[in-house]
C-alpha positions in Angstrom: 85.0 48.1 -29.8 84.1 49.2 -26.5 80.4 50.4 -25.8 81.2 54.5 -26.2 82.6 53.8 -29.8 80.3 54.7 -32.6 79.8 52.1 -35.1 80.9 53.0 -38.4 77.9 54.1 -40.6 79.7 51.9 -43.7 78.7 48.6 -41.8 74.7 50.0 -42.3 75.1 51.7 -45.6 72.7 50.8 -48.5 69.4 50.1 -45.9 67.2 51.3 -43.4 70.3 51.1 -40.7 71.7 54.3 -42.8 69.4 56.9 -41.0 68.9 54.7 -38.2 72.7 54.8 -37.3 72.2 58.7 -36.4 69.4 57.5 -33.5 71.9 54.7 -32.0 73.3 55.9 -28.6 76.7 54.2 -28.0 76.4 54.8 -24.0 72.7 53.2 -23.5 74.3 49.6 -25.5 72.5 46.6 -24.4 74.5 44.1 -22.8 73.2 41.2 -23.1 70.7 40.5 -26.4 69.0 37.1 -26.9 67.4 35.9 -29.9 65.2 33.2 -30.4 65.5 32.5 -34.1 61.9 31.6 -35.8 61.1 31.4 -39.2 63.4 28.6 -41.2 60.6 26.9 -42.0 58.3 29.2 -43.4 61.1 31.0 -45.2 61.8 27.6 -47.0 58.3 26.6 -47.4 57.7 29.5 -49.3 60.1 29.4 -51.9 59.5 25.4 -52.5 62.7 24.6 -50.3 63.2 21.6 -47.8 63.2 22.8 -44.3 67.0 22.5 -44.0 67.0 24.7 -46.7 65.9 27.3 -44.5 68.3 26.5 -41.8 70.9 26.6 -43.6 70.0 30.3 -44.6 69.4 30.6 -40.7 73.2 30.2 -40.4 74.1 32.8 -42.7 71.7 35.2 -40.5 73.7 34.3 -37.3 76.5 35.0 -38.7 75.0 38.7 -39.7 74.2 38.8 -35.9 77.6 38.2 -34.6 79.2 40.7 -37.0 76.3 43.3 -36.1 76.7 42.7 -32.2 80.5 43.0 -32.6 80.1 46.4 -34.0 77.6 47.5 -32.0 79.1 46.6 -29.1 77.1 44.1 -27.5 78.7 41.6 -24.6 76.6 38.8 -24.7 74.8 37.3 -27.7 72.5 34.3 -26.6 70.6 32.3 -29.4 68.2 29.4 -29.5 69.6 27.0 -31.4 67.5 24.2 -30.4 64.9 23.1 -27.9 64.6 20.6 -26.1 61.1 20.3 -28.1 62.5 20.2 -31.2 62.8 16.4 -30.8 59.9 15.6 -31.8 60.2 17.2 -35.5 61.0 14.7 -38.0 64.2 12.4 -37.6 65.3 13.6 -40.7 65.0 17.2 -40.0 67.0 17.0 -36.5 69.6 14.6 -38.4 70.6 17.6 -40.5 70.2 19.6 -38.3 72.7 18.2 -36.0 75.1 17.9 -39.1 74.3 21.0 -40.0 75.9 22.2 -36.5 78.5 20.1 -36.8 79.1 21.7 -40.4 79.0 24.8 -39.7 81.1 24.9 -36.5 83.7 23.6 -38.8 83.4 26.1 -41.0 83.5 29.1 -39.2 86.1 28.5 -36.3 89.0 30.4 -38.0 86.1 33.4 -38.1 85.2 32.8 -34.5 88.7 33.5 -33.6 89.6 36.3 -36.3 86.3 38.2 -34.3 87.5 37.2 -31.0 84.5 35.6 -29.8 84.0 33.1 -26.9 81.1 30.5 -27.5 79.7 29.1 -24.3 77.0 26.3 -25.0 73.6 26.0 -22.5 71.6 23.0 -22.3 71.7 19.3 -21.8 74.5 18.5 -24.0 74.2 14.8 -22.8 71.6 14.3 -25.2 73.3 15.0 -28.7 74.7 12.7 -31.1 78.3 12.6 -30.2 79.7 14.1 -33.2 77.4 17.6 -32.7 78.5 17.6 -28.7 81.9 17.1 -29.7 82.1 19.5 -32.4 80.7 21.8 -29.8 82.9 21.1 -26.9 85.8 21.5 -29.3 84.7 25.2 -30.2 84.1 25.7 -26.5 87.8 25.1 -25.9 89.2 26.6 -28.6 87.5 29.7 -28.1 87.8 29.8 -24.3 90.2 32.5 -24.0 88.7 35.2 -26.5 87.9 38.4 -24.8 85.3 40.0 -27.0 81.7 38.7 -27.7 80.5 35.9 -25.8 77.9 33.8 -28.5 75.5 31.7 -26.4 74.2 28.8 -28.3 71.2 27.6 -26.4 70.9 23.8 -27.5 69.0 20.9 -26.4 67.4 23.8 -24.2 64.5 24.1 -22.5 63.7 26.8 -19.5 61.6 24.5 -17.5 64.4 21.9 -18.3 67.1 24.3 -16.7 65.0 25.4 -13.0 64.2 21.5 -12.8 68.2 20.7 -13.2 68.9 23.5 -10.8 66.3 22.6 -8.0 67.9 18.9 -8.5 70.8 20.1 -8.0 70.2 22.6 -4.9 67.7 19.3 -3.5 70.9 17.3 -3.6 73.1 20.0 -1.5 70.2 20.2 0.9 70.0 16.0 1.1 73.9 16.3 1.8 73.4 18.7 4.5 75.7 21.1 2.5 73.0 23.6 2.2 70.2 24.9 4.6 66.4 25.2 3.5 66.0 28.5 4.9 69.2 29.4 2.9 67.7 29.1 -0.9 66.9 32.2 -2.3 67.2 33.7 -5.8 71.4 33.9 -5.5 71.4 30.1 -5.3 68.8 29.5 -8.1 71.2 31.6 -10.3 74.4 30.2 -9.3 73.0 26.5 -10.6 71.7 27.4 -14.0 73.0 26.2 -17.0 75.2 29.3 -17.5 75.2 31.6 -14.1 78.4 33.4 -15.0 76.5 35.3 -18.3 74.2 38.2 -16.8 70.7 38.1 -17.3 69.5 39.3 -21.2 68.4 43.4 -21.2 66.6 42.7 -24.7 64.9 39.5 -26.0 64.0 39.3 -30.0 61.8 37.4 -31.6 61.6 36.6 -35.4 58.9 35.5 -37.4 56.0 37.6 -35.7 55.1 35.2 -33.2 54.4 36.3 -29.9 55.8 33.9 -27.0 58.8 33.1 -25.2 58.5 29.5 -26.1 60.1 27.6 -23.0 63.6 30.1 -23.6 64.9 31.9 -20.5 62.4 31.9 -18.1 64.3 32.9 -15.0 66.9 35.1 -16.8 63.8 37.0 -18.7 62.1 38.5 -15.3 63.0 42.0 -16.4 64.2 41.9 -19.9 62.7 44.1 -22.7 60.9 42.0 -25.7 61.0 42.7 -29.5 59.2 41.2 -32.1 59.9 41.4 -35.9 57.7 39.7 -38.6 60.8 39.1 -40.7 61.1 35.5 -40.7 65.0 34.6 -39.0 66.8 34.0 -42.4 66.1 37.8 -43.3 66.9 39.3 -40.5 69.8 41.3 -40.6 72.0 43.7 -39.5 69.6 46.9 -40.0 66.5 44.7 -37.9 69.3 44.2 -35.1 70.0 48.0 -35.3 65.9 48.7 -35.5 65.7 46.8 -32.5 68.4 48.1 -29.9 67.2 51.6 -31.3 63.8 50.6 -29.8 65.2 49.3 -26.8 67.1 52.2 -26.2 63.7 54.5 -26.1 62.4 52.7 -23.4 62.7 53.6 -19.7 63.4 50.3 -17.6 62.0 50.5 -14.2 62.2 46.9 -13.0 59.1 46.8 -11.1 59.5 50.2 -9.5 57.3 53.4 -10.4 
């Protein structure tokens, strides 16, 4: 679908995204929407579920976002998977969650391809069991040459992570005598984060009510537009996404001018 298309009102029938549909203006589309995801927990917690429970209801709510952005015509879809905080959560938490990943990677490739999308990974991939990096190196190739969505899956990711591996690696450029002091600037911050080909996001959500950007994007967000939803992540769906580009849409971005 390209961005001057209008999405078909079916896709938002039967909610809120009905009348909400008429508001949506196919030539202001946001390129680039992030997402952190907040919320699992709670939304297990309060029906007497396990955590994973609520992750794996998470899932189902990512894949709602993909189809969403796909029809509204989004470019980039960027979503925290998991931080590079989320270590210290209990072992047997991260343990499923990392199968979990590796589960549902499995499951949904033939979709990934069927949509067309590209996933790109960001983060310090190092760090996963083998089986979740592989799993997600595998998906990376496979989808490699799909030309419509790009999904961002932010894992083992941390913002002050990312500027430290990027001023390691501009430190070592400089040590080399490859790069000059006086050249640095904000081009060659950019060009060494974790994923400098993906412009930076025009609209950041947040689910779950909480309000913080919790170590996600910290460069990239300079000028992005923020959302919050008190729906916890495993109910968002389609007609929040819709509520929120809506919003987005009715704001005037001035990027630090008057």
């Amino acid at each position: 679908m390209t961005p001057k298309d209008q999405p078909k009102s079916e896709f938002f029938a039967a909610g809120p995204g009905s009348e909400l549909i008429e508001q949506f203006d196919p030539e202001r589309v946001p390129a680039h929407v992030a997402i952190i995801m907040d919320g699992n927990g709670r939304w297990a917690a309060k029906r007497g579920l396990p955590r994973l429970a609520g992750h794996r209801a998470g899932a189902k709510a990512v894949r709602e976002a993909i189809a969403t952005s796909i029809e509204l015509g989004l470019e980039y879809l960027t979503i925290y998977s998991f931080s590079s905080e989320n270590w210290a959560r209990p072992d047997a938490e991260v343990s499923g969650l990392m199968t979990l990943f590796v589960e549902v990677l499995q499951k949904e490739m033939s979709n990934l391809s069927k949509m067309d999308v590209r996933v790109v990974v960001s983060g310090r991939r190092e760090d996963l069991p083998s089986a979740t990096r592989e799993a997600f190196d595998r998906t990376e190739r496979d989808t490699a040459h799909n030309k419509g969505l790009t999904l961002v899956v932010a894992l083992n990711y941390g913002g002050r992570s990312e500027l430290v591996d990027a001023v390691i690696a501009i430190a070592a450029e400089v040590a080399s005598g490859a790069l000059l002091p006086a050249k640095i600037d904000e081009t060659s911050i950019s060009s060494r984060l974790y994923t400098p080909q993906i412009p930076d996001p025009d609209l950041l959500i947040r689910t779950s009510g909480e309000l913080r950007v919790s170590n996600f994007l910290l460069w990239q967000i300079a000028y992005t537009e923020f959302w919050v939803t008190d729906a916890l992540w495993p109910d968002f769906d389609r007609h929040e996404m819709l509520r929120a580009i809506v919003e987005f849409q009715s704001r005037v971005r001035r990027f630090g001018g008057r």
